[in-house]
TORTI-646220 format. One line per 3 residues: for each residue z, x, y of C-alpha. Coordinates in Angstrom, 3 decimals. Each point is the difference from the previous one (the first is absolute). Layout:
! TORTI-646220
Z:X:Y  ...
This chain:
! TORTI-646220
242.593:200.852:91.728  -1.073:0.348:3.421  0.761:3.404:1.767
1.199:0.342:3.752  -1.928:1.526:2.382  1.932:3.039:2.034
-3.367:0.568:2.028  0.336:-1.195:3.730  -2.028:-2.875:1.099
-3.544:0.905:0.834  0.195:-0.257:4.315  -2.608:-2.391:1.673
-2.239:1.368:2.506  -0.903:-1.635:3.582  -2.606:-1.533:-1.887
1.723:-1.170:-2.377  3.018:-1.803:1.877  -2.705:-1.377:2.780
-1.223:-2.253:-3.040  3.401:-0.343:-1.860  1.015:-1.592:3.554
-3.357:-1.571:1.061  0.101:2.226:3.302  -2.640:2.389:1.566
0.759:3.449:-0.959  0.204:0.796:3.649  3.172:-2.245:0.316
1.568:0.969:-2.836  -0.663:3.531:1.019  1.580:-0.934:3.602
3.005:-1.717:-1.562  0.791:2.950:-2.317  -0.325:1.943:3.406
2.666:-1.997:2.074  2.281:-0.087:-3.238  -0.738:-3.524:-0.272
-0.264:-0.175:-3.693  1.392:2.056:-2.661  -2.242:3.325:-0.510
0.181:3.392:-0.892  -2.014:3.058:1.400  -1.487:2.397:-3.003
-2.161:2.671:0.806  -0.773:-1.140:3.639  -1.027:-3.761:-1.344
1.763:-3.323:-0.094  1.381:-1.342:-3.257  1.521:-3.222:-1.600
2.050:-1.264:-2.657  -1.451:-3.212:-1.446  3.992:-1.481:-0.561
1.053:1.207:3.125  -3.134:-1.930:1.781  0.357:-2.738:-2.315
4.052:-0.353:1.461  -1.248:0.658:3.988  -2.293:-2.813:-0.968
2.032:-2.209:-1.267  2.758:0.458:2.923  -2.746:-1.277:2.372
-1.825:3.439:0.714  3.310:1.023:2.243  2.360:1.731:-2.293
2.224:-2.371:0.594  0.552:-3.458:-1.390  -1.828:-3.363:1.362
2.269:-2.902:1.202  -0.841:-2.419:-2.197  1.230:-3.652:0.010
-0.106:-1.956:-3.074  -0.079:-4.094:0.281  0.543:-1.875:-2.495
2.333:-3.250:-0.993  0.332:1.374:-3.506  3.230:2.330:-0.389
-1.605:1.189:-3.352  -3.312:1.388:1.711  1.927:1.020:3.095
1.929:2.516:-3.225  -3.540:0.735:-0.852  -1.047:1.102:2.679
2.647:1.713:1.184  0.778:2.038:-3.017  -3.746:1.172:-0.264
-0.314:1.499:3.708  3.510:1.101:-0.187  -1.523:2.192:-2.848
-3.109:0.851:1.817  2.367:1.508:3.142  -1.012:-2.966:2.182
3.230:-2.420:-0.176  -1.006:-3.678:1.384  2.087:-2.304:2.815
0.552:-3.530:-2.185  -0.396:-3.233:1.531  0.530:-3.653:-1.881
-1.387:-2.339:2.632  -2.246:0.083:2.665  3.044:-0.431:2.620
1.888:3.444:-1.793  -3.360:1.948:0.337  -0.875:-1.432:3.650
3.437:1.993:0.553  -0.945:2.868:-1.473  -3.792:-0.019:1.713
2.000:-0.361:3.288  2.102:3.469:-1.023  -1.909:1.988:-1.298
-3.830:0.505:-0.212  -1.539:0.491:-3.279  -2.996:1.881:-1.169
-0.746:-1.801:-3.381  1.283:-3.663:-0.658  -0.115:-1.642:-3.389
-0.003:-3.429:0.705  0.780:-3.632:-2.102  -2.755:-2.508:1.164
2.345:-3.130:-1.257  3.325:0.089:1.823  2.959:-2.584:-0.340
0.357:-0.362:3.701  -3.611:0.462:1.189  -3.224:1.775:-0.648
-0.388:3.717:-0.252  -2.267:-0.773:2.841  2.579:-0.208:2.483
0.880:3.436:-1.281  -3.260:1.684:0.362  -0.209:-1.712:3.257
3.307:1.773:1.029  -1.072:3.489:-1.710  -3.005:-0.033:2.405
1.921:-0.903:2.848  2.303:3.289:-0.699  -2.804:2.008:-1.166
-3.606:-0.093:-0.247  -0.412:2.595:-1.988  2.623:-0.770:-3.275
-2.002:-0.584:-3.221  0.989:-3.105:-1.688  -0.480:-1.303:-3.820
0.034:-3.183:-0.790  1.600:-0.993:-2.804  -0.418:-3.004:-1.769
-0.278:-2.189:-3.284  -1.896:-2.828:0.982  -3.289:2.241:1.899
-1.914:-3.851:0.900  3.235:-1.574:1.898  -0.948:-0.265:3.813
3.313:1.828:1.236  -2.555:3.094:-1.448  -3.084:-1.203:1.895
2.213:0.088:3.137  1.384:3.280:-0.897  -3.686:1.967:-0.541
-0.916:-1.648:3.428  2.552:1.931:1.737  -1.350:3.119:-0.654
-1.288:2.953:-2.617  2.758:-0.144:-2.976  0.151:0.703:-3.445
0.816:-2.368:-2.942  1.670:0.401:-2.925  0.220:-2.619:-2.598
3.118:-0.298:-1.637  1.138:0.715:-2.219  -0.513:3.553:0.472
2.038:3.534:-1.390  0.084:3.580:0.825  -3.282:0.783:-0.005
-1.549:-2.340:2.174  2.670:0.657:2.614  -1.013:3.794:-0.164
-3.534:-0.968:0.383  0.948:-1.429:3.482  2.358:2.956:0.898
-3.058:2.416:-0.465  -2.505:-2.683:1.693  1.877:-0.578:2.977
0.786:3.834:0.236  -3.489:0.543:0.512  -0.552:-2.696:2.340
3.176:1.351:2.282  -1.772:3.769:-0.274  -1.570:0.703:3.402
-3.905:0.260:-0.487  -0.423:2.989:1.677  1.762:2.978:2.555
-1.221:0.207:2.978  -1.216:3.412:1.035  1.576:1.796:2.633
-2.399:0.989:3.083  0.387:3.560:0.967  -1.521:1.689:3.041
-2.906:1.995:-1.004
């Protein structure tokens, strides 16, 4: 019979959430400084919960949820997908077709984009091209079931992406939740110049 625990979780140090986040401890130091993530002074030094990283992480590093824009012809996976960031605090836009989510690209930029390579009225291509129109910047996954069919060839040419082969469950889209987090962290502060 296993026996809770009442003790409160151990705190991480600087240290310790620099390399939980893959950051310098200087930034991390600096973003605990400008209340940019979630920390706690104790005895004059900067302290983290692991879950309540783990969450700013997983909301983009913001606090607040990504817009994410999921693209995909089948309703099924649209539920998917949908349900599971829903869950994780970060609910998606849904499009069917690459004419819905040129409408929604045209609204509304996004910061993460999961994206169907096959599409019944044209390649998810077009879509990527129209994402980097908007944005530069939004992270895209490809999604796909057939990984050798040119319409992904064209894709990867447009620029950095992931891919995901599908089929694919919870834990693969949490792997690219935390991966893109990182990515959207900002390498470093910059220091402030004062006059000596």
């Amino acid at each position: 019979m296993a026996q809770e625990s009442n003790a409160p979780e151990k705190l991480l140090t600087v240290r310790e959430a620099a390399q939980l986040l893959r950051l310098g401890e200087v930034t991390v130091y600096r973003l605990a400084q400008r209340r940019k993530i979630p920390a706690v002074k104790v005895g004059g030094s900067w302290r983290f919960n692991r879950g309540m990283l783990e969450d700013w992480l997983m909301a983009g590093g913001s606090g607040s949820a990504r817009r994410i824009l999921v693209v995909d012809d089948d309703p099924d996976l649209r539920r998917m997908l949908q349900h599971i960031l829903t869950l994780r605090g970060q609910p998606p836009m849904l499009a069917g077709s690459v004419r819905e989510a040129q409408v929604l690209i045209r609204e509304t930029t996004f910061d993460l984009v999961f994206l169907d390579v096959i599409l019944p009225d044209g390649s998810g291509a077009d879509v990527f091209r129209a994402i980097r129109a908007a944005d530069s910047s939004a992270l895209v996954v490809l999604m796909t079931g057939f990984p050798d069919h040119p319409a992904v060839a064209e894709a990867l040419s447009l620029g950095p992406v992931m891919l995901m082969r599908k089929p694919f469950g919870a834990r693969e889209i949490d792997d690219v939740l935390r991966t893109t987090a990182r990515q959207a962290l900002p390498a470093a502060i910059p220091v402030a110049r004062t006059r000596a």
